[in-house]
C-alpha positions in Angstrom: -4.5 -28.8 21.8 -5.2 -25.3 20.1 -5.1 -21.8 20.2 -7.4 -19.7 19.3 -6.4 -16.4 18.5 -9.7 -14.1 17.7 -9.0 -11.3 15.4 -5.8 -12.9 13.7 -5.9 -10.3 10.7 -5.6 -7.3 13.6 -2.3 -5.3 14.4 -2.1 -7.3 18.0 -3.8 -10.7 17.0 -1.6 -10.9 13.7 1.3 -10.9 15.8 0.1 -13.2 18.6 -0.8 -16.0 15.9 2.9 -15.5 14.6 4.4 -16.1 17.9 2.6 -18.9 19.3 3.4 -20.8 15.6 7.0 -19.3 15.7 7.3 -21.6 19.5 5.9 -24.4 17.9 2.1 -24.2 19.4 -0.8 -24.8 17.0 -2.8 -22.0 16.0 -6.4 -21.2 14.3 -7.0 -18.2 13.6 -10.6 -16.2 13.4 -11.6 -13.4 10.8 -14.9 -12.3 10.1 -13.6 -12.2 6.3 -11.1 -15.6 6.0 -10.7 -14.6 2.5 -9.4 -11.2 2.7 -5.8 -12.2 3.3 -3.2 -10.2 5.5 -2.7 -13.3 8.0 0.6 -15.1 9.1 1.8 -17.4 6.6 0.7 -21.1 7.6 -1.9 -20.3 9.6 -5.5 -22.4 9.5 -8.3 -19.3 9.5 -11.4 -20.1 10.3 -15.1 -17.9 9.9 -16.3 -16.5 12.7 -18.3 -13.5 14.3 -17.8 -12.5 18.2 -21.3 -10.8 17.7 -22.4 -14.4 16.3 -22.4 -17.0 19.0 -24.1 -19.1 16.8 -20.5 -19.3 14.7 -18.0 -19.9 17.8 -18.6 -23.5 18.6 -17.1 -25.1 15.4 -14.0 -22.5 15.8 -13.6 -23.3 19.7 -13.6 -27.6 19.1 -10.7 -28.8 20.3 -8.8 -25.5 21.7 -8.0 -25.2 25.2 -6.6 -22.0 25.2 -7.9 -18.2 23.6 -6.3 -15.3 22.9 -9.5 -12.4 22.5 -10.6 -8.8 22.4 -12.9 -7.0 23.8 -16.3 -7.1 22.5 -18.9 -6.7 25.2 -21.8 -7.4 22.5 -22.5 -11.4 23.0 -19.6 -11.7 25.1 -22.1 -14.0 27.5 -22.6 -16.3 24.4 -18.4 -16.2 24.1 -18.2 -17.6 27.4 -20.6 -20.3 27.1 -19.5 -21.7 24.2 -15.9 -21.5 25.5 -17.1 -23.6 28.5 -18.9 -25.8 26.7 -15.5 -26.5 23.9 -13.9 -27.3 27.4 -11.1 -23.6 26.6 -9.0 -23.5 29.9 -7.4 -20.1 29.4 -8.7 -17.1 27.9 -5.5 -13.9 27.1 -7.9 -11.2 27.0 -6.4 -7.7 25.2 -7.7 -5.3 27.3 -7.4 -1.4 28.0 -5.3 0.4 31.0 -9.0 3.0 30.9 -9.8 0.2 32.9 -8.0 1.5 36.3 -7.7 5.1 35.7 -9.6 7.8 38.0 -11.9 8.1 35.4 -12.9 4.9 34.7 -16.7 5.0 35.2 -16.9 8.1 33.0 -15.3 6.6 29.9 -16.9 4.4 27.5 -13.8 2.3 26.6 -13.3 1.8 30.2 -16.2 0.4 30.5 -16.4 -1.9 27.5 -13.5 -3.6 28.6 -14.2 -3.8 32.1 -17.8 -5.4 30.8 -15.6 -8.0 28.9 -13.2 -8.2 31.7 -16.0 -9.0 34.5 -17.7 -11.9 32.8 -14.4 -13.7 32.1 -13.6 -13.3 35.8 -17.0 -14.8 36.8 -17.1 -17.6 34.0 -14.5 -19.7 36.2 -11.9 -19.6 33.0 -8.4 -19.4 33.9 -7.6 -15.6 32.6 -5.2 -13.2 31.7 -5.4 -9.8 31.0 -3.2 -7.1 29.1 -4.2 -3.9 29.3 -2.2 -1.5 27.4 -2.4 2.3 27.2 -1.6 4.1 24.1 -1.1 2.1 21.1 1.5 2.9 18.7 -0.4 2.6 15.7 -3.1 5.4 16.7 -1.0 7.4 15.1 -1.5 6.1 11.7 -4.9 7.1 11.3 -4.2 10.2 14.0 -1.6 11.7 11.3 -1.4 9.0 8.5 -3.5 11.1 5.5 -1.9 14.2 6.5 1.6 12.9 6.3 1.2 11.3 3.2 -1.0 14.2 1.2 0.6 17.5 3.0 3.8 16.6 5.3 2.0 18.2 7.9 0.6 17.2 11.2 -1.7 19.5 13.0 -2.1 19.3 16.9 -3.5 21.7 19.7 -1.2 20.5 22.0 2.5 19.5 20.1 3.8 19.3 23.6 1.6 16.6 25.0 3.3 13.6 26.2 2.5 9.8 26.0 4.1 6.5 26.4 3.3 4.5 22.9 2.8 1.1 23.2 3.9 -1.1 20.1 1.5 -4.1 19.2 4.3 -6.9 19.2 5.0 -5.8 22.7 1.4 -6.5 23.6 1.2 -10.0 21.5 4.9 -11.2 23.6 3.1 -10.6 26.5 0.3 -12.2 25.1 2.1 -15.2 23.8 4.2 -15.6 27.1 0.9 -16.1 28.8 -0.6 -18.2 26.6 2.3 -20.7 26.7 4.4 -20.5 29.6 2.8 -20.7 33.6 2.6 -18.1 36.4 -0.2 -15.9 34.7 -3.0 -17.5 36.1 -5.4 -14.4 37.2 -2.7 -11.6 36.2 -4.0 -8.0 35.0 -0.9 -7.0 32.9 -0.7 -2.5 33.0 1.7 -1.9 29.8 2.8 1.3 29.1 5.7 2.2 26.3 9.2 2.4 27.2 9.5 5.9 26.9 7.5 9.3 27.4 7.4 11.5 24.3 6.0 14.6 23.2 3.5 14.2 20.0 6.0 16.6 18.5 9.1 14.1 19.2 6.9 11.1 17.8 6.4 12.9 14.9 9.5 13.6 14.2 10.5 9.7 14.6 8.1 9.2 11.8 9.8 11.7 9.3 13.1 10.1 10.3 11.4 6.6 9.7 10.1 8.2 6.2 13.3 10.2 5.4 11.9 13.3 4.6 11.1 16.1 7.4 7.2 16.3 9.0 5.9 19.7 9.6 4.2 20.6 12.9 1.5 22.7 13.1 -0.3 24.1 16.2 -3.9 24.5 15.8 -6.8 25.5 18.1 -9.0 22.9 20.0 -11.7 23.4 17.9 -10.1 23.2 14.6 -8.5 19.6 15.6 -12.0 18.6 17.1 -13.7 19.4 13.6 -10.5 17.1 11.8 -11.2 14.3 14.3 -14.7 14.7 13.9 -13.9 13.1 10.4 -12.2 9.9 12.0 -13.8 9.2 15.1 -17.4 9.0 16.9 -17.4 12.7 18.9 -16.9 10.7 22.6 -14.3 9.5 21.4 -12.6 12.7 19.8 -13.6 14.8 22.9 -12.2 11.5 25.3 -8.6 12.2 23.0 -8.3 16.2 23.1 -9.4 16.2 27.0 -6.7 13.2 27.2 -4.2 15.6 25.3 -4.7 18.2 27.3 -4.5 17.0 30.3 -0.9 15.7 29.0 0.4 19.1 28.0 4.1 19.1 29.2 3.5 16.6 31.5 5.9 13.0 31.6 3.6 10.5 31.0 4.1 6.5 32.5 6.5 4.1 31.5 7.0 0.7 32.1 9.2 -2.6 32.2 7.1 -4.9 32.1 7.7 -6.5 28.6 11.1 -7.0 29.9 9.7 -8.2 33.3 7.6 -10.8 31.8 9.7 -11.7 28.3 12.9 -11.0 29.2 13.4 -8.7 26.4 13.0 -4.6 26.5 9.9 -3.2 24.8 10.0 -1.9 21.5 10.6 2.1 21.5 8.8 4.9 19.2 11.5 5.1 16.7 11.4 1.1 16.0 7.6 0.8 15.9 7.9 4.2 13.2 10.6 2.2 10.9 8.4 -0.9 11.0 5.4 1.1 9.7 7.3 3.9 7.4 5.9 2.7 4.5 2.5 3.7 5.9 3.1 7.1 6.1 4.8 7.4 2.6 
């Protein structure tokens, strides 16, 4: 039987599709684009559109098991053709906005919890990771400004948060996937340590060899550079998450090691794998 893994070209689904070949399992992976490249070596990609039902059949033949994201557009038409290819188990990425206070208030909360309510009621065997902050925000938080000025500008250096690196999402992801005792499990994944944005930035210049410069701006000034990046709710849902951080730990946890049997990944390894994108 197959796996599926949607979004194979994407920082989490590229390394899902790696570590379900590298245990031996078969593997097809999805792109909207099959022919832009960036994909594990080996692997069979096939067309297809999550906002498309129409193209999900032909990719679904013959798997049993699906490794997706969330994409509440269509996602009733992803669940009947997953029913109807006969899938068993769907490894949904999802987001720890899910279960925080504020939940109803946020829009990513409640795209995911869309997603995450009609796998629940479509009678497929699930599994869901939700992970908070993901390492690799910080590549198009700070990337430009890193490589064209050295500089990172923040209204709150001292802000703390937990960075999640994307293999440690796709382990947990692939340890679902292929090993039992994940039936109906809601994974929370936080990093494996709490770090200032300052202290992450300075893990990058180490990871780059060449010191980062930190400069404090005001609220508004960062709100006007995210502006450029990012639709406003989701640049106001950032500085109101940074600011409510200010100084403040932020959650950790073991659960990569809990469910792997490895640690998770920390700041400074995730910054050397990606140094190259900040030079």
């Amino acid at each position: 039987m197959v796996n599926v893994v949607f979004g194979a070209r994407g920082n989490v689904g590229r390394n899902v599709a790696a570590g379900l070949m590298a245990v031996g399992e078969k593997v097809r992976g999805t792109s909207r684009n099959p022919e832009a490249g960036g994909f594990p070596s080996g692997l069979e990609v096939v067309r297809a559109d999550l906002e498309r039902p129409e193209s999900l059949p032909a990719v679904l033949a013959g798997a049993d098991k699906v490794f997706l994201y969330a994409k509440p557009e269509e996602i009733e038409g992803f669940v009947a053709a997953a029913q109807s290819a006969g899938v068993r188990k769907v490894v949904l990425l999802s987001s720890v906005s899910v279960v925080m206070a504020t939940a109803q208030q946020n829009p990513i909360a409640r795209m995911h919890r869309t997603v995450e309510l009609a796998i629940e009621r479509s009678g497929l065997d699930w599994t869901f990771i939700r992970p908070g902050m993901f390492a690799t925000n910080a590549r198009w938080w700070w990337g430009e400004s890193i490589r064209a000025e050295g500089v990172v500008r923040l209204p709150y250096p001292e802000a703390q948060n937990a960075p999640v690196h994307e293999k440690d999402m796709a382990a947990l992801a692939v340890t679902a996937l292929t090993e039992p005792g994940h039936s109906h499990q809601a994974y929370t994944v936080h990093g494996a340590e709490s770090l200032t944005l300052r202290r992450q930035v300075e893990h990058i210049g180490e990871a780059v060899g060449r010191p980062i410069r930190v400069e404090t701006v005001s609220v508004e000034q960062a709100r006007e550079e995210l502006a450029k990046k990012a639709p406003q709710n989701v640049a106001e849902a950032l500085l109101g998450m940074w600011a409510a951080a200010d100084g403040v730990p932020a959650p950790v946890s073991v659960i990569v090691f809990r469910i792997t049997g490895r640690p998770a990944h920390t700041f400074a390894q995730w910054a050397a794998d990606h140094a190259d994108d900040f030079r």
